[in-house]
C-alpha positions in Angstrom: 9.7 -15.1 12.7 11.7 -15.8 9.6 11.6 -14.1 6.6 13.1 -10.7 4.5 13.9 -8.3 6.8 13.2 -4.4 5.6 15.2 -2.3 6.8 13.5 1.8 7.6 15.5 4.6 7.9 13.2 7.7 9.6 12.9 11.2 7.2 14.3 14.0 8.9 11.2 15.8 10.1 9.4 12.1 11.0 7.4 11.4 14.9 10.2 8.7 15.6 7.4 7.9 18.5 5.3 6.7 15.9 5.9 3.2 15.5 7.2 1.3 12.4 5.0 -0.8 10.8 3.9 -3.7 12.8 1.7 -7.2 12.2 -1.6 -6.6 14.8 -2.0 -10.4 15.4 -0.1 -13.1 14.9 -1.6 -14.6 12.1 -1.6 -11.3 10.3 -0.7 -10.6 6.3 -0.3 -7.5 6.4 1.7 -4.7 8.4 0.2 -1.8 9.4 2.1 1.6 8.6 0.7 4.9 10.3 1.1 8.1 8.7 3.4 10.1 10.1 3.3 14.2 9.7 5.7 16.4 9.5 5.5 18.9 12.5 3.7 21.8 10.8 0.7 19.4 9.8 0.4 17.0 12.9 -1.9 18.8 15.0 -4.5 19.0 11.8 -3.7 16.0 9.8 -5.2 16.1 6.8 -9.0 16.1 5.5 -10.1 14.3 2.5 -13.2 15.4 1.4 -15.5 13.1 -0.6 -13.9 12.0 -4.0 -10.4 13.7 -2.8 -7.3 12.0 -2.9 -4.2 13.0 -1.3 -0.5 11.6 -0.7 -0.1 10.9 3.2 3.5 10.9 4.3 4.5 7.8 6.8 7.9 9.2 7.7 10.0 6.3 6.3 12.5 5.2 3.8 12.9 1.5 3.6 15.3 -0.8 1.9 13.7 -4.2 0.4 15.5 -7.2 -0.4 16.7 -8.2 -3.9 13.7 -10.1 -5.2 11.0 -9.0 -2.9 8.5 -6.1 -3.5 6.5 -4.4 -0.7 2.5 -4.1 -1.7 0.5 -1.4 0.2 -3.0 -2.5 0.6 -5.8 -0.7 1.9 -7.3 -1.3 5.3 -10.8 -3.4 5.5 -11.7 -1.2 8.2 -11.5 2.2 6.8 -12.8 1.1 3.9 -16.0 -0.3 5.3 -16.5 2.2 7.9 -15.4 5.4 5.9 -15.1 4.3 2.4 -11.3 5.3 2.6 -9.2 3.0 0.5 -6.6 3.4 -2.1 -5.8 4.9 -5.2 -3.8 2.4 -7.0 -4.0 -0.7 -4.9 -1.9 -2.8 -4.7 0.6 -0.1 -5.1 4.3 -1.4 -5.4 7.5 -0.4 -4.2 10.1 -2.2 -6.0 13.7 -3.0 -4.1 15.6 -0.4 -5.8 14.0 2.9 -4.1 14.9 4.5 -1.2 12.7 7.4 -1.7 10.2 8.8 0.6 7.1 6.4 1.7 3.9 7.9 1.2 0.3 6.1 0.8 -2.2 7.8 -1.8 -5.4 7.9 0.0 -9.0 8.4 -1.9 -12.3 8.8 0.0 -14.9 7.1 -1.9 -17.2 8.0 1.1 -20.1 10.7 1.6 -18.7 12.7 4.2 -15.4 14.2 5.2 -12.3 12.0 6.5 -9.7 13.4 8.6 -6.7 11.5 9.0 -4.7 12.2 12.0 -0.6 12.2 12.9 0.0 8.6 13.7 -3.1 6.5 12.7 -3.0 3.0 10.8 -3.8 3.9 6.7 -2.3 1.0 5.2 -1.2 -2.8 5.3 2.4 -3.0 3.8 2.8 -7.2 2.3 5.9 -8.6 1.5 5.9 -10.7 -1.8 8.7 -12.3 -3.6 9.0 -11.2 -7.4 9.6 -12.9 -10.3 10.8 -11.6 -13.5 9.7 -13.0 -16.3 11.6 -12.7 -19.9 9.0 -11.7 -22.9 9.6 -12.8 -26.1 7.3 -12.0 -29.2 5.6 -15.3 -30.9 4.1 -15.8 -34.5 1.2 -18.1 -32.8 0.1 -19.0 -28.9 -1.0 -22.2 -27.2 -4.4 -23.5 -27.8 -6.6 -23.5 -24.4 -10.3 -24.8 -23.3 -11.3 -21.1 -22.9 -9.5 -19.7 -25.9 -9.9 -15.8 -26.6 -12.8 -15.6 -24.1 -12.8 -12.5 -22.2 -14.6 -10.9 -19.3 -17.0 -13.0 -17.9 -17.1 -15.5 -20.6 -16.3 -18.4 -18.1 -19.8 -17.3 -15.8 -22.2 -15.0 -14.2 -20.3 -11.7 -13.4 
């Protein structure tokens, strides 16, 4: 496989046995990243009752490339199955931090979710990034579709 290569670095309380994030099948987008607990909270995990949100640690730092982001994306099946999904998705982390990696959960469901040490909460996507110059303009481009807004090209 060719490509970026991110490069993790484990926090100091992290489950090293918990594995780093990894495509499922070959074809896959997306990596899945587990959350990882620190010691005192593994055995529990952590509940998020309905409408709750919550930060869940994965135990990583990671270094990006120099014109690549990595987008955390929610996981289909959590979100069908448990209406678990997340906060601010796709959530960024741009190439210059080397901060902790946490996911921020929500559950949109109608009962409690508990999410244990270890399990798959995200897809992490790597996307190269363009940045763009902005300038200010005294008028803009003539188009078809004009000032047009939502849903003025169709149903919905």
């Amino acid at each position: 496989m060719s490509g970026p290569v991110l490069r993790f670095a484990w926090l100091e309380d992290a489950d090293r046995a918990v594995p780093l994030p990894a495509y499922e099948t070959r074809g896959a987008a997306g990596a899945d990243i587990r959350a990882n607990f620190p010691v005192d909270k593994r055995a529990e995990g952590l509940t998020l009752a309905p409408m709750a949100r919550a930060p869940v640690p994965t135990g990583l730092r990671v270094e990006i490339p120099a014109g690549f982001e990595m987008q955390i994306r929610p996981r289909s099946g959590l979100a069908l199955k448990h209406g678990v999904t997340l906060v601010n998705t796709p959530g960024t982390i741009d190439s210059d931090y080397r901060g902790p990696l946490a996911v921020l959960l929500v559950n949109l469901g109608d009962r409690p979710f508990t999410v244990a040490h270890g399990d798959r909460i995200a897809q992490v996507i790597v996307a190269p990034v363009v940045q763009a110059r902005f300038e200010l303009a005294n008028t803009l481009s003539d188009t078809t579709r004009g000032v047009g807004g939502f849903g003025s090209t169709g149903r919905g």
